[in-house]
LOLOVO-688103 format. One record per residue (C-alpha): y, z, x. Coordinates in pm, whole numbers, padded with zeros to 5 digits. Example, Ala and Ser with C-alpha at 12.3 -4.5 7.8 and 13.67 -1.06 7.14 Angstrom:
% LOLOVO-688103
[[-00450, 00780, 01230]]
[[-00106, 00714, 01367]]
END
This chain:
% LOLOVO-688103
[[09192, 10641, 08300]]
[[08952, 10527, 08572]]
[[09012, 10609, 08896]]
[[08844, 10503, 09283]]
[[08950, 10569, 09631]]
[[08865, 10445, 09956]]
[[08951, 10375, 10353]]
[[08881, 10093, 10628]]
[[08955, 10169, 10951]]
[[09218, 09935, 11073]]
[[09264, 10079, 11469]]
[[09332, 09762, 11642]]
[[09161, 09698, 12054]]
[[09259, 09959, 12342]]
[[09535, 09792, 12541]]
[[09773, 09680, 12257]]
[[10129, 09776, 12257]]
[[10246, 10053, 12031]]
[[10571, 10064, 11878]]
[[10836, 10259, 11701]]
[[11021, 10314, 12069]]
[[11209, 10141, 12253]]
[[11152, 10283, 12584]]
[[10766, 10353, 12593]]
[[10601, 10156, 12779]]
[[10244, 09996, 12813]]
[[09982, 09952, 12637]]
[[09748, 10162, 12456]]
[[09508, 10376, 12634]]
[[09290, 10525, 12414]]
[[09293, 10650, 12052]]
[[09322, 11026, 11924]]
[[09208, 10944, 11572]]
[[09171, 10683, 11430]]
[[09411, 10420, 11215]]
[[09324, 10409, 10846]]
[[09415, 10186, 10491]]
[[09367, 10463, 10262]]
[[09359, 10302, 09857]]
[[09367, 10449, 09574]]
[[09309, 10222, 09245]]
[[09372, 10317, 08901]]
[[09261, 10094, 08595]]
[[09337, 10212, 08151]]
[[09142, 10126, 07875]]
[[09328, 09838, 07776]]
[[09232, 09718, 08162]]
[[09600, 09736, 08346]]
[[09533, 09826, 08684]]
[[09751, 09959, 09009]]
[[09680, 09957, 09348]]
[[09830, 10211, 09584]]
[[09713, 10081, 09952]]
[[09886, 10284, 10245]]
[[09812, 10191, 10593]]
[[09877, 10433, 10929]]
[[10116, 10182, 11045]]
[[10490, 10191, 11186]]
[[10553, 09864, 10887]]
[[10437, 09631, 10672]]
[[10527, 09266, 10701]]
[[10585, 09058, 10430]]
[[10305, 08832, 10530]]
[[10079, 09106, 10565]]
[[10176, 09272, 10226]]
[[10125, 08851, 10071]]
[[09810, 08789, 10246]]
[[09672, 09130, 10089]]
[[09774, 09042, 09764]]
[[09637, 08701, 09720]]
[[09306, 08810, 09842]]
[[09298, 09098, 09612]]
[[09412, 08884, 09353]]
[[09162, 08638, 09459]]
[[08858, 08824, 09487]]
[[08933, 09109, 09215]]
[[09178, 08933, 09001]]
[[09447, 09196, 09040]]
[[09763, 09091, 09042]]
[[10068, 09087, 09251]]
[[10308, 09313, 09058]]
[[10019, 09589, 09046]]
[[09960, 09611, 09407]]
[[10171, 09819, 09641]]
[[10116, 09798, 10003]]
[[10250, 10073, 10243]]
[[10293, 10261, 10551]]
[[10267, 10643, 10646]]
[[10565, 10511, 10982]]
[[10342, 10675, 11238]]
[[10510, 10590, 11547]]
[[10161, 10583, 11707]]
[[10044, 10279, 11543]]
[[10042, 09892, 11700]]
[[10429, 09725, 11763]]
[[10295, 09393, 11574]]
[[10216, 09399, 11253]]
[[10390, 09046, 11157]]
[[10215, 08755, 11156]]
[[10423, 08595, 11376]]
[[10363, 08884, 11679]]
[[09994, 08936, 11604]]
[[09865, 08654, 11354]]
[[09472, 08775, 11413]]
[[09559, 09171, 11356]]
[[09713, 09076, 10993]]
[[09420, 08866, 10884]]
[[09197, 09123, 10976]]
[[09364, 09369, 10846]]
[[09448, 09219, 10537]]
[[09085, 09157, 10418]]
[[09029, 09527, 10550]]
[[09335, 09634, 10304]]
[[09136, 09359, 10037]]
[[08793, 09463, 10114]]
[[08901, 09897, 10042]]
[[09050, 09756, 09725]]
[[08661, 09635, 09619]]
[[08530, 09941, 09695]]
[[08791, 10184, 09532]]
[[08723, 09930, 09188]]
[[08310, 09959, 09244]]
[[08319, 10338, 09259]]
[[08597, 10408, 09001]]
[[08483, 10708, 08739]]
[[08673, 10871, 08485]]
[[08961, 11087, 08556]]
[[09267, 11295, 08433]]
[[09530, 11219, 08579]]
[[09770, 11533, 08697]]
[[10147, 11569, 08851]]
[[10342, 11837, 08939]]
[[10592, 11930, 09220]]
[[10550, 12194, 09510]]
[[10856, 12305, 09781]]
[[10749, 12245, 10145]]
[[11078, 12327, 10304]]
[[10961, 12366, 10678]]
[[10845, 12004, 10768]]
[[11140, 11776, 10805]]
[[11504, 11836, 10946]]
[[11797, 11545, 10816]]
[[11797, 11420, 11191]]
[[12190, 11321, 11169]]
[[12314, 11669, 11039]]
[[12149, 11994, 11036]]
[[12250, 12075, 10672]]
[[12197, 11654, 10528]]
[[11952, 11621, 10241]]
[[11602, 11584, 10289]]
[[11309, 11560, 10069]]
[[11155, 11921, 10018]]
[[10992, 11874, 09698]]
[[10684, 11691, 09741]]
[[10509, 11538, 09468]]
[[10141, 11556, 09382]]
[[09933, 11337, 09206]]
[[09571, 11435, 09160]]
[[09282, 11195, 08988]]
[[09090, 11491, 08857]]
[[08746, 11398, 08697]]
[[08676, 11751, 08628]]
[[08628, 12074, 08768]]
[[08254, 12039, 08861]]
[[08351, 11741, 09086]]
[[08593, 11717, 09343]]
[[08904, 11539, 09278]]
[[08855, 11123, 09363]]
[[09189, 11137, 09545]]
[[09553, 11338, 09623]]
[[09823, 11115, 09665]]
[[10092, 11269, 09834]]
[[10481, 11164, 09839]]
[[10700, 11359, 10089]]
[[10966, 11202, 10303]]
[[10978, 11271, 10679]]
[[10979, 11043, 11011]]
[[10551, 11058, 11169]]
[[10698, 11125, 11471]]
[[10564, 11454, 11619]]
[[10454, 11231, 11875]]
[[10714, 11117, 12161]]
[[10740, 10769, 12362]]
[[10517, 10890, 12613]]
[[10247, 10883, 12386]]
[[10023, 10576, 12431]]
[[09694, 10702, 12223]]
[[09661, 10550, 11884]]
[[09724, 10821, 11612]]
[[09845, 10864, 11225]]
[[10022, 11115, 11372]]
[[10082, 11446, 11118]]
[[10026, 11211, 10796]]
[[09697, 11169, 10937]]
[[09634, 11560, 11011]]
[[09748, 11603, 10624]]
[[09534, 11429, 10462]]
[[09236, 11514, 10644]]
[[09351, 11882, 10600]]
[[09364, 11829, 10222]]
[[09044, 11630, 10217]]
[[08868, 11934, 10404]]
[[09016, 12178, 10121]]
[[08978, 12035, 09820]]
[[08762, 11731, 09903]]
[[08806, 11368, 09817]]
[[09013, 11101, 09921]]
[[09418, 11224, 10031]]
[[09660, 10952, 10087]]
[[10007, 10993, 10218]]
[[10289, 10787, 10052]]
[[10597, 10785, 10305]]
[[10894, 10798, 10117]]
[[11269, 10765, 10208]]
[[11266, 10939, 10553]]
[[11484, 10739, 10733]]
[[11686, 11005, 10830]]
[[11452, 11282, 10822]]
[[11263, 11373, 11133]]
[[10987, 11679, 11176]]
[[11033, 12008, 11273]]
[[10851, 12030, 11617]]
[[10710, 12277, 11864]]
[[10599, 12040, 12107]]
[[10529, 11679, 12115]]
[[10169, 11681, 12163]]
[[09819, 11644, 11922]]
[[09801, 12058, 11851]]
[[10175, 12042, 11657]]
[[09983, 11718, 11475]]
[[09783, 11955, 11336]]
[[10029, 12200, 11254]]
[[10263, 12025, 11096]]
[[09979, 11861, 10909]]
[[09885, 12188, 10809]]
[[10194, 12326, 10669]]
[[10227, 12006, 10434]]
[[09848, 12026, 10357]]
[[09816, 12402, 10299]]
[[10089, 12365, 10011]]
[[09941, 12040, 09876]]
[[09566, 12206, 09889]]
[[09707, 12487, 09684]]
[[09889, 12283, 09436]]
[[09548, 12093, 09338]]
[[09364, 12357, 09282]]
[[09667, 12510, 09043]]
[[09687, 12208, 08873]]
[[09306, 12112, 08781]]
[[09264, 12365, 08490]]
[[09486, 12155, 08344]]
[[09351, 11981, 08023]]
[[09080, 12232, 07995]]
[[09342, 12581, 08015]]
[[09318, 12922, 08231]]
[[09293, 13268, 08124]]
[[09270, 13636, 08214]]
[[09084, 13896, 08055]]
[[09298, 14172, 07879]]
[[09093, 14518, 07896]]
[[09357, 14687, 07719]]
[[09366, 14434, 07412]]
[[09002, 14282, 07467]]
[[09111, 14004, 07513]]
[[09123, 13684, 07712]]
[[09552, 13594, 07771]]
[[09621, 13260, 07845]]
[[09807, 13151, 08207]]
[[10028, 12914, 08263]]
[[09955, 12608, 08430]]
[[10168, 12453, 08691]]
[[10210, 12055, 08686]]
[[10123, 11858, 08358]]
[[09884, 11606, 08335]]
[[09956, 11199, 08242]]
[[09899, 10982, 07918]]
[[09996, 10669, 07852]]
[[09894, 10299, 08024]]
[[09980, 10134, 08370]]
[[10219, 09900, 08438]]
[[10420, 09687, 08694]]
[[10682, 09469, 08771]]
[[10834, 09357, 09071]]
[[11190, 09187, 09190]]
[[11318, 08985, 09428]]
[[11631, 09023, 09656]]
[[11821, 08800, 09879]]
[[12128, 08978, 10014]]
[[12350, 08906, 10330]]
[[12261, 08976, 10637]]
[[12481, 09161, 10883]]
[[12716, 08968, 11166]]
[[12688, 09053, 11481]]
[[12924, 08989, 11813]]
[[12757, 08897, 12089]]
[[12626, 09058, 12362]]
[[12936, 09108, 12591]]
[[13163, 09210, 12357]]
[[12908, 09509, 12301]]
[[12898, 09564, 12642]]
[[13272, 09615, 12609]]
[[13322, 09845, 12337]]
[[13020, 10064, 12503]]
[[13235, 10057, 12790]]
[[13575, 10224, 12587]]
[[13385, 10436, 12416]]
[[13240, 10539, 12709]]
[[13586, 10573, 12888]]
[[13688, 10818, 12603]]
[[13409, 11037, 12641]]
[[13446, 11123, 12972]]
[[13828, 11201, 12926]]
[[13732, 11422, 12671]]
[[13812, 11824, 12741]]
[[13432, 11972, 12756]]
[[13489, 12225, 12497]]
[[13611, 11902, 12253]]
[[13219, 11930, 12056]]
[[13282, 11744, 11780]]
[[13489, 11454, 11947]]
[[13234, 11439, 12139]]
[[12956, 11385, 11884]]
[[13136, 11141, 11697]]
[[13216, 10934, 11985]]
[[12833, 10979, 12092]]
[[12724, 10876, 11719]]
[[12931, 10508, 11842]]
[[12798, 10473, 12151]]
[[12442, 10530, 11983]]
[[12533, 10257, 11719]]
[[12655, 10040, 11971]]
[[12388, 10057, 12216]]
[[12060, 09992, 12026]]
[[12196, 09615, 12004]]
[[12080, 09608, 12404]]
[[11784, 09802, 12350]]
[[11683, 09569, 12068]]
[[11779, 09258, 12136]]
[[12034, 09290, 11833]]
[[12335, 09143, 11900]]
[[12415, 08774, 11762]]
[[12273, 08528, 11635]]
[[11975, 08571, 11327]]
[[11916, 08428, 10980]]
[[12193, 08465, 10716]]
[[12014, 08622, 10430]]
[[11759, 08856, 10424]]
[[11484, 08849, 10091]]
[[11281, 09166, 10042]]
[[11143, 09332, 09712]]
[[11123, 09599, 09500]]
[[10837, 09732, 09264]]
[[10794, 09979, 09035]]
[[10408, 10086, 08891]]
[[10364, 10284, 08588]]
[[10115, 10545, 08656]]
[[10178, 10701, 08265]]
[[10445, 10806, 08060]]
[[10714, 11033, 08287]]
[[10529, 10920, 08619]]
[[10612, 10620, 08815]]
[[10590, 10495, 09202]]
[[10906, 10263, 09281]]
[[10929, 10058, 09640]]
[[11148, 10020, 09892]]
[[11094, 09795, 10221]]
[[11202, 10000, 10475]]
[[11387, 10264, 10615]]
[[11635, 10426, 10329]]
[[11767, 10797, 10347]]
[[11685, 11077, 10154]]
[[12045, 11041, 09987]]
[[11900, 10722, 09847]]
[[11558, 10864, 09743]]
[[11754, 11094, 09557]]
[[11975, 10861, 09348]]
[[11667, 10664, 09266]]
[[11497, 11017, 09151]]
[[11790, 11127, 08941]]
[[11923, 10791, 08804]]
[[11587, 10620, 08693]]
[[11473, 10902, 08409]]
[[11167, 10910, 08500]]
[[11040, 11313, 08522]]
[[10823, 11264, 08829]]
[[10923, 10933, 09028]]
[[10722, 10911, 09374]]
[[10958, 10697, 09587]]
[[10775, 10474, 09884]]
[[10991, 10390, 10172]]
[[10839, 10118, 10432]]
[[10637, 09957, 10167]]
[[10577, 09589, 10082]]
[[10799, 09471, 10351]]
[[10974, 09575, 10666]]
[[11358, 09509, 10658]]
[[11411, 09762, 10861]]
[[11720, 10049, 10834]]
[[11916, 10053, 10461]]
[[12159, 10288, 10537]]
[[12357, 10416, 10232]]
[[12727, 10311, 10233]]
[[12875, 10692, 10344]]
[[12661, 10658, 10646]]
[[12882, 10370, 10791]]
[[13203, 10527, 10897]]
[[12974, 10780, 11096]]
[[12847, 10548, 11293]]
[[12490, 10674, 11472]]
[[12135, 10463, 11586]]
[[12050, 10361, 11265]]
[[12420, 10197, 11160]]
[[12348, 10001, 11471]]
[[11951, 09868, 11392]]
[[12070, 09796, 11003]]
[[12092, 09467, 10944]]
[[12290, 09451, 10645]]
[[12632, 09548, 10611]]
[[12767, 09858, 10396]]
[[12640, 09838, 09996]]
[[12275, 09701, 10064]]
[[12148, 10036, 09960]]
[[12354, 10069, 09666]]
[[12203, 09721, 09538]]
[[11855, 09788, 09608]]
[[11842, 10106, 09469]]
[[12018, 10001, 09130]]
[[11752, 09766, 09144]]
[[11529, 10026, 09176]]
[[11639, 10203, 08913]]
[[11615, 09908, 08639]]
[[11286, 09824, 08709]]
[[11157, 10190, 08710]]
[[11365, 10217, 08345]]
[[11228, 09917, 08223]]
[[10883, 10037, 08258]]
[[10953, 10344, 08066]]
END
């Protein structure tokens, strides 16, 4: 295996709108650190390739994740199916990133994503590649109940090419919302995917990527919504990465301990296992039903009653009171969002899956899917380590899984797509990850 990495800084002008809430506002005043397209590229002997492209974005259109592919393909001859194109979700990135809201920001930042693609080939030297799993249980928090699943078993991938060197990049798959930063935020910022990978980058050098995966109902464990818990929160993710590289790169080559007692040198175990076998890809396309909405007044309305039944409610009446909340919460994004009637019928998206060797795969999803979902993907596909990227080649927003439905909450009410989407996408999932087995 051959291996490259390498970033373009894709921080768009000082005065642009960020997004990911929907009561900040303004525009941007400044930038913390800066916005980065962070690519790893992979290539075997019989001259597959993969791309792994992750950008410090809240989304990636569709048009954005085309326009990236057909110059890549253009200029480098890579194709489609072997290109994934992410986001790490910071909430502290630009509120465009369609072509349709900011036409000029995806152009440029599609030859950006195109031109770190070049340089990740040029530089590509030969590597081991190495996987294993570590527990980082103090990051996220299921946002919608304290005890819901979450994604505490992070996977590692390291492109190792040899212990004299340092590695030519960590990619990283974890699943939890980049939003240690709060509304009132208006300085550009990767948030704590950001602090990560520079964290990791410091400690074992190299390139460190972050590969969101299904946090859509995962949030981070905060002390305070400001640049310092960045870096802490960075730091607990990083500090277990860091240490899981530098278990993992005796691997191929073995680790020992001298035995004064026997004279002898006693092999260790070595966490994580390291990946033969050739690249692959494949890709599919979707086109499901898209959600109907009532209009406008009628929302108003049912706000209104469930509203009414609140307030009637005994105070000491907790978990009335949270379900009822969970509705109004549904309901009421449709006003803050503009969500209520009208919209296109059908929805298309896709789903990839890249063979990174045998037992070690990446599989897509385009957009917001719970850790539930990550999970049946994980345990349904086969595949020993399966890296699952939410918000990647395409933006459809919130895929709630059908149990999530009768409990109402914010992100029932910003799906588009009615109960069952998930289900379909992820058996999707699933048979393209087997198929590449």
């Amino acid at each position: 295996m051959r291996a490259g990495a390498a970033t373009a800084d894709i921080t768009p002008g000082v005065g642009v709108p960020l997004g990911g809430y929907g009561n900040r506002h303004g525009g941007s005043t400044g930038m913390a650190d800066p916005l980065l397209v962070r690519v790893l590229y992979l290539a075997d002997d019989d001259g597959a390739e993969a791309v792994v492209a992750v950008c410090d974005l809240l989304g990636v259109g569709s048009d954005l994740v085309r326009d990236s592919r057909r110059l890549i393909e253009d200029d480098l001859g890579i194709r489609a199916e072997a290109v994934l194109v992410g986001a790490t979700h910071t909430h502290a990135g630009p509120a465009a990133f369609r072509h349709g809201d900011a036409p000029e920001y995806v152009a440029v930042t599609a030859r950006k994503i195109a031109g770190a693609v070049a340089v990740a080939r040029r530089v590509a030297v030969p590597v081991s590649l190495k996987v294993g799993t570590v527990r980082v249980p103090n990051v996220g928090r299921n946002r919608r109940h304290p005890d819901g699943p979450t994604q505490d078993d992070v996977t590692v991938l390291v492109a190792d090419p040899g212990r004299q060197l340092p590695p030519v990049a960590t990619l990283v798959n974890g699943a939890c919302h980049a939003t240690v930063l709060e509304y009132d935020n208006l300085e550009y910022s990767p948030d704590w995917p950001g602090a990560m990978a520079r964290a990791v980058e410091r400690a074992v050098g190299g390139t460190a990527i972050y590969l969101q995966g299904a946090a859509g109902d995962v949030n981070p464990v905060w002390a305070g919504h400001d640049l310092a818990d960045v870096e802490r929160v960075g730091g607990i993710m990083a500090g277990a990465v860091s240490r899981m590289v530098n278990e993992m790169r005796p691997l191929g080559k073995g680790q020992w301990c001298i035995n004064l007692s026997w004279s002898e040198h006693v092999e260790v175990p070595v966490p994580g296992r390291q990946l033969e076998g050739r690249l692959a890809g494949a890709r599919r396309e979707l086109e499901l039903d898209r959600r109907r909405r009532p209009p406008l007044e009628e929302v108003d309305s049912q706000v209104a009653e469930v509203q009414a039944a609140i307030d009637a409610l005994a105070t000491d009446d907790v978990d009335r009171r949270r379900r009822l909340r969970a509705r109004i919460n549904e309901l009421s994004v449709a006003r803050v969002w503009g969500l209520a009637g009208g919209g296109r019928p059908t929805q298309r998206l896709e789903v990839q899956a890249l063979r990174l060797g045998d037992g070690c795969a990446v599989v897509s999803l385009p957009g917001e899917f719970f850790a539930e979902t990550g999970h049946d993907i994980i345990d349904r596909s086969g595949c020993e380590h399966l890296l699952v990227a939410g918000y990647s080649n395409g933006s459809v927003g919130y895929v709630p899984p059908a149990s999530a439905y009768p409990e109402a909450g914010y992100e029932v009410g910003m799906t588009q797509f009615d109960p069952g989407a998930a289900e379909l996408i992820a058996d999707a999932a699933v048979d393209l990850v087997r198929s590449l087995n």
